[in-house]
C-alpha positions in Angstrom: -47.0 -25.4 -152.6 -45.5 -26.0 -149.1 -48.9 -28.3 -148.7 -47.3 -31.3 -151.1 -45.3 -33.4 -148.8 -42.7 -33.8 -151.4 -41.7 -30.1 -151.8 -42.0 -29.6 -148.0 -39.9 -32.6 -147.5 -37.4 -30.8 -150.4 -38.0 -27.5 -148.4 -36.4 -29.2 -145.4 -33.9 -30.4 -147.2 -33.0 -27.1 -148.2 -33.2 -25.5 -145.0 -30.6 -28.1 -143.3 -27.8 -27.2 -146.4 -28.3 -24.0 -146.0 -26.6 -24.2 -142.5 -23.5 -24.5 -144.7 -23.7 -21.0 -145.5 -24.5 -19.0 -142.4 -22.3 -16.5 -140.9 -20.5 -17.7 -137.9 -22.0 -16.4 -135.3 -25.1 -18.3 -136.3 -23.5 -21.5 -137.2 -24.4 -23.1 -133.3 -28.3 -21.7 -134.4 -28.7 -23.3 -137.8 -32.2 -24.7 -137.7 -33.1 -28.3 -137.9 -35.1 -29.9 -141.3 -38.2 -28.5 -140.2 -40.2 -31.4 -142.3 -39.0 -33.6 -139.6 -38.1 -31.6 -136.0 -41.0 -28.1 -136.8 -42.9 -28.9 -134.3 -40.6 -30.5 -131.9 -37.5 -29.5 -130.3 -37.5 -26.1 -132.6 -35.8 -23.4 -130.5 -36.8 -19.9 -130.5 -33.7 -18.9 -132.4 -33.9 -21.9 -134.7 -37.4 -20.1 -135.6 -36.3 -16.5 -136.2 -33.2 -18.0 -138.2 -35.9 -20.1 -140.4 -37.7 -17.4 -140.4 -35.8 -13.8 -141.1 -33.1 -15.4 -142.6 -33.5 -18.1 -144.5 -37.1 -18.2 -146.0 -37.0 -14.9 -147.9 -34.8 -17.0 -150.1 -35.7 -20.4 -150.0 -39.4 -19.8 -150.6 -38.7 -17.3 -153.4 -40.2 -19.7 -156.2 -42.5 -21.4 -153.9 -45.2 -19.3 -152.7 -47.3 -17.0 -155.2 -45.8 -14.0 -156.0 -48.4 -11.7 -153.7 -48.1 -13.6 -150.2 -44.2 -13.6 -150.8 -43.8 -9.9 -151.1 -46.4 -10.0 -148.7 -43.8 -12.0 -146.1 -41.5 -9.9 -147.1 -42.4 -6.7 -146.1 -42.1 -8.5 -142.4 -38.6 -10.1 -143.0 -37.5 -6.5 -143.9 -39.2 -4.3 -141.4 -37.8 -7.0 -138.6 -34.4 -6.3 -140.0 -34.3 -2.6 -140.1 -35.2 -2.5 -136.2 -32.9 -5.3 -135.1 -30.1 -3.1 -136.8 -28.1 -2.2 -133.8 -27.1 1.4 -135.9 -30.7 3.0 -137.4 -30.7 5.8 -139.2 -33.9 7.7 -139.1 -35.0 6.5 -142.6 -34.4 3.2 -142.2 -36.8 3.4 -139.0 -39.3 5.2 -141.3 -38.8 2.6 -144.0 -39.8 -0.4 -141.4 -42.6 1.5 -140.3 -43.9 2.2 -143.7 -43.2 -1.8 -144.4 -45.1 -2.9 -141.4 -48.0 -0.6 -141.6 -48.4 -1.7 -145.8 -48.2 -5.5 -144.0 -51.1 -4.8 -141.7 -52.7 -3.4 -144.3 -52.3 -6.2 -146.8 -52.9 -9.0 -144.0 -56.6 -7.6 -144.0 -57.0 -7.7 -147.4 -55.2 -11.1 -148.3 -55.7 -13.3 -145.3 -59.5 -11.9 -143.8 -60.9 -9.7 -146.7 -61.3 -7.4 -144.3 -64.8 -8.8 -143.2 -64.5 -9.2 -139.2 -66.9 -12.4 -139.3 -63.5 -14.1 -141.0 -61.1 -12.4 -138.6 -62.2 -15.5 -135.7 -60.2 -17.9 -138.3 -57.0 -16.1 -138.3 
């Protein structure tokens, strides 16, 4: 869906208001409209913002249901091991959600058929 310039352009749009919400102590980090600044002047942290914060919920209704999950299981493995207090579970739980990511990248992006795996 991110394709139709309208709903990327609406994406965008989201993604600057959405600054309005952050904590504090990512307020100097809120990431630019990426329909209009994505691929220049993006800083690193404006990127893992977008990224680990921010699209698990903006893109909630717009990618099919499968490669969301699918994104997800990243957003939420990333999280447990940036947690500055881990318990033991929680490191089992990201590993668990990055190997089933792996896993499902094979499946859902390459079929797991290396002659595919050159367009990745």
């Amino acid at each position: 869906m991110l394709h139709d310039n309208t709903v990327w352009q609406v994406h965008g749009a989201s993604v600057t208001h959405a600054g309005l919400y952050l904590p504090v102590c990512l307020e100097s980090r809120v990431p630019c409209n990426p329909a209009e600044k994505i691929s220049s002047g993006y800083k690193v942290v404006e990127y893992l913002v977008y990224i680990f914060d921010l699209c698990p919920a903006l893109l909630y209704h717009l990618l099919p249901q499968k490669f969301y999950y699918h994104f997800c299981k990243l957003v939420f493995g990333t999280h447990m091991v940036h947690q500055s207090h881990k318990l033991k579970e929680d490191l089992l739980a990201a590993h668990k959600a990055f190997l089933k990511f792996i896993y499902e990248f094979k499946i859902i992006y390459y079929k797991c058929e290396l002659k595919h795996l050159d367009f990745i």
